[in-house]
N, C-alpha and C positions, 0 to 999 in steps of 0.2 A: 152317294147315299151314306157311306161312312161318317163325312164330316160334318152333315146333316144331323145325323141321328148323334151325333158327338155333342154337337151343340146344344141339339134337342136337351139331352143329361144335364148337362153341364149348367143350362138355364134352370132345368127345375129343380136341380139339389139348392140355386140362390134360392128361388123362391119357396123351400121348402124351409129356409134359415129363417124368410122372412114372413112364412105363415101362410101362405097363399098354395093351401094344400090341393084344392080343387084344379087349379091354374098346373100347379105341378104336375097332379096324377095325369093331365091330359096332354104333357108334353112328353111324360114317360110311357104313354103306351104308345105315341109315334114315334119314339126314337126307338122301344121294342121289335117294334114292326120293321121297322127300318134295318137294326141288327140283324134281324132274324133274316132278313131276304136274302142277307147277305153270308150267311152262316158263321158272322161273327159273336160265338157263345159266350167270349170275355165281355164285351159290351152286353149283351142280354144278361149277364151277370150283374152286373154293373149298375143297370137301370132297377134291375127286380131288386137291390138292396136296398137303392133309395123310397122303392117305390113299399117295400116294408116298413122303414122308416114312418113313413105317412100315415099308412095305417095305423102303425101303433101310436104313433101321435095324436091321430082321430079317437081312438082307442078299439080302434078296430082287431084287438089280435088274432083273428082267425082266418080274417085275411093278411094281416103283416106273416104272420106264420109261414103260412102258404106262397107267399113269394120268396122269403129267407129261404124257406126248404125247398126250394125250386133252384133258388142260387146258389147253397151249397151241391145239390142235386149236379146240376151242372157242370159247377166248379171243380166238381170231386172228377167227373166224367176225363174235365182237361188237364186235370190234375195238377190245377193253380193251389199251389198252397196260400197264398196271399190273397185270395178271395174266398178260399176254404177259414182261413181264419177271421175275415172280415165278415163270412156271414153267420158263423157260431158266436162270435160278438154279438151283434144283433140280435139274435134269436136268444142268446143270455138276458140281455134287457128286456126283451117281451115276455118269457116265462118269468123274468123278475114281476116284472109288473101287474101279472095275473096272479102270483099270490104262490107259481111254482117254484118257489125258492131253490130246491134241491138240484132239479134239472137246468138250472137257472146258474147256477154255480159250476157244475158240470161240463157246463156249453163256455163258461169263462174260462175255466180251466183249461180245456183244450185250446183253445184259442190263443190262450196269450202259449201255450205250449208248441204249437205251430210257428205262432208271431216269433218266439222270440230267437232260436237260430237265425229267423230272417231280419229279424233286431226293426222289426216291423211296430217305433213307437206309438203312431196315433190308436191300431189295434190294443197293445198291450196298455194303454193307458184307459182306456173308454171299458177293457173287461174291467180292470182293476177296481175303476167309480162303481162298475154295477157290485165286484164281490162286497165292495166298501159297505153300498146299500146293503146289501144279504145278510151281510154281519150286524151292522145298524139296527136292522129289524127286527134283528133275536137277540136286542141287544150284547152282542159282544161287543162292545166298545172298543176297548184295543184290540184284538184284531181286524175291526171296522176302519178302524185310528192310521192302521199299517196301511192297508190300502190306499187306503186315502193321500197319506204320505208320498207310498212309491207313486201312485197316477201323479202326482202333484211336481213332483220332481221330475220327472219325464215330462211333463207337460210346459214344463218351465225350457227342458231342455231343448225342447223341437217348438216354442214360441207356441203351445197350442193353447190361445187365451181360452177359446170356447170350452175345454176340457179346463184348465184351469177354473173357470169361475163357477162350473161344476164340482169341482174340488169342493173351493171354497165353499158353497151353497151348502155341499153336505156335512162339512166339518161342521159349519154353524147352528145344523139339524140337530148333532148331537150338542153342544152347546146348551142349546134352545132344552133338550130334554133334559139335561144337567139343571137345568133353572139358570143358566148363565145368560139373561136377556141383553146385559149390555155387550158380550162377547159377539153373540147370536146377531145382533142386532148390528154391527160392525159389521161382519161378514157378510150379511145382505145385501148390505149398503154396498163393500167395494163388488161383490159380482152383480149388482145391478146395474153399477158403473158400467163396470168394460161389456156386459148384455149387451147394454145401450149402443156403446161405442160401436160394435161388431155387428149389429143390426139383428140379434138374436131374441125373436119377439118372446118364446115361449120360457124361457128361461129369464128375460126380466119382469114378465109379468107374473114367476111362482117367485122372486123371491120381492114383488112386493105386497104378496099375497102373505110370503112369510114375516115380512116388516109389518104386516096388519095383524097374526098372530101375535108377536112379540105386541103389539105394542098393547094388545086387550090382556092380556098377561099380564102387565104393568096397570092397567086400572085405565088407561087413554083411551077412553074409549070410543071420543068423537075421531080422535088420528086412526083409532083400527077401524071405524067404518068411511074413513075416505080414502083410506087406501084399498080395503078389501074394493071400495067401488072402482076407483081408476083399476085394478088388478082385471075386473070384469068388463 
C-alpha cells in the first residue's frame, strides 16, 4: 500500500508541473486514502501539500488553504519540522495571492526560520520569491531586489532551474515597471527558455503572456496579440 500510494504522489506532483490538474487531484486522493489506512501521517502530509498547490493554481484558495492547514495541522502533531516549514511556505504563496500580504509574509518568515537550522534550500528559496513578490507589490524595490537575489543564489546553488526562472520572471516584473522593456523583455525570453526545457507549462505561458505585455508597451502591437494568443 505504501509504495502504491508513494507512486500515486509522486505521479501527480509530474503532472501537476505539467498542468494536468484534474488527472493530479485524483491520483492524490488515492494515494490519501492509501496513507491514511496505513497511519502513515508523513505521507498524508505530503500529498495534502501538493494537493494545495493545485488548488491554488486552479485558484481555488479556500480550498488550497484548507489542505495547507490540514498539513501543517498534522505535521505539527509529528512534529516534522521539514513539513512544518514546507507547508507555511505554501500557505505564504496563497495568502500572497489573495491580496493578504501581511499574513503572507508572516507565514514566509516562519518558514524559512524553521528551514534554515535544517538548511532546508528549496523551502527557503520559494519563501524568499514570495517575500520578493510582497515587497514588489508595495513597491519596495530593493528590498524586493534582496530577495530575489538571496532565492536566486540558492537556487543556483542546489541547481533549482524551476525556482530559478521564477527569480528571473520576477526580477523582470520589476524591470518591466521601471519602463526597462528591453531588460524586461530579456528575462522573459531566458525563463521561458528553461519553462520549456523543464516542462513547466504554467510559468512559460505567464511569461509569454508577459513578452505580449512588453511588446504592446513598445507600440507592436500585431506581436502583443499573437503572443497574448499562443499564451491562451
Amino acid at each position: 500500500i505504501r509504495l502504491v500510494a508513494q507512486a500515486r504522489r509522486a505521479l501527480a506532483d509530474t503532472l501537476r508541473l505539467l498542468g494536468y490538474y484534474a488527472a493530479a487531484l485524483k491520483l492524490l486522493a488515492e494515494a490519501e486514502r492509501g496513507f491514511r489506512s496505513i497511519s502513515e501521517w508523513s505521507g498524508v502530509a505530503d500529498t495534502l501539500r501538493i494537493t494545495g498547490q493545485i488548488h491554488w493554481l486552479r485558484g481555488d484558495h479556500s480550498q488550497a488553504l484548507a489542505a495547507l492547514e490540514q498539513q501543517l495541522e498534522i505535521s505539527t502533531g509529528i512534529d516534522d519540522p521539514r513539513r512544518i516549514c514546507e507547508a507555511r511556505q505554501v500557505i505564504g504563496i496563497v495568502l500572497w495571492s489573495q491580496g493578504d500580504w501581511e499574513q503572507a509574509a508572516d507565514n514566509c518568515l516562519k518558514s524559512i526560520l524553521v528551514a534554515g537550522p535544517l538548511e532546508y534550500k528549496p523551502v527557503i528559496t520559494r519563501a524568499s520569491i514570495t517575500l520578493g513578490n510582497i515587497r514588489s507589490g508595495e513597491h519596495w524595490f530593493g528590498e524586493a531586489v534582496y530577495w530575489y537575489q538571496r532565492a536566486g543564489a540558492l537556487a543556483r546553488e542546489i541547481d533549482d532551474r524551476q525556482a530559478l526562472s521564477w527569480v528571473i520572471t520576477s526580477i523582470a516584473h520589476i524591470l518591466a515597471k521601471r519602463g526597462d522593456y528591453t531588460g524586461a523583455s530579456a528575462g522573459y525570453e531566458r525563463s521561458l527558455h528553461t519553462a520549456w526545457e523543464i516542462g513547466d507549462r504554467l510559468l512559460a505561458c505567464l511569461n509569454v503572456a508577459n513578452l505580449a505585455a512588453v511588446n504592446r508597451h513598445l507600440g507592436r502591437l500585431d506581436e502583443a496579440e499573437s503572443l497574448y494568443r499562443q499564451a491562451i
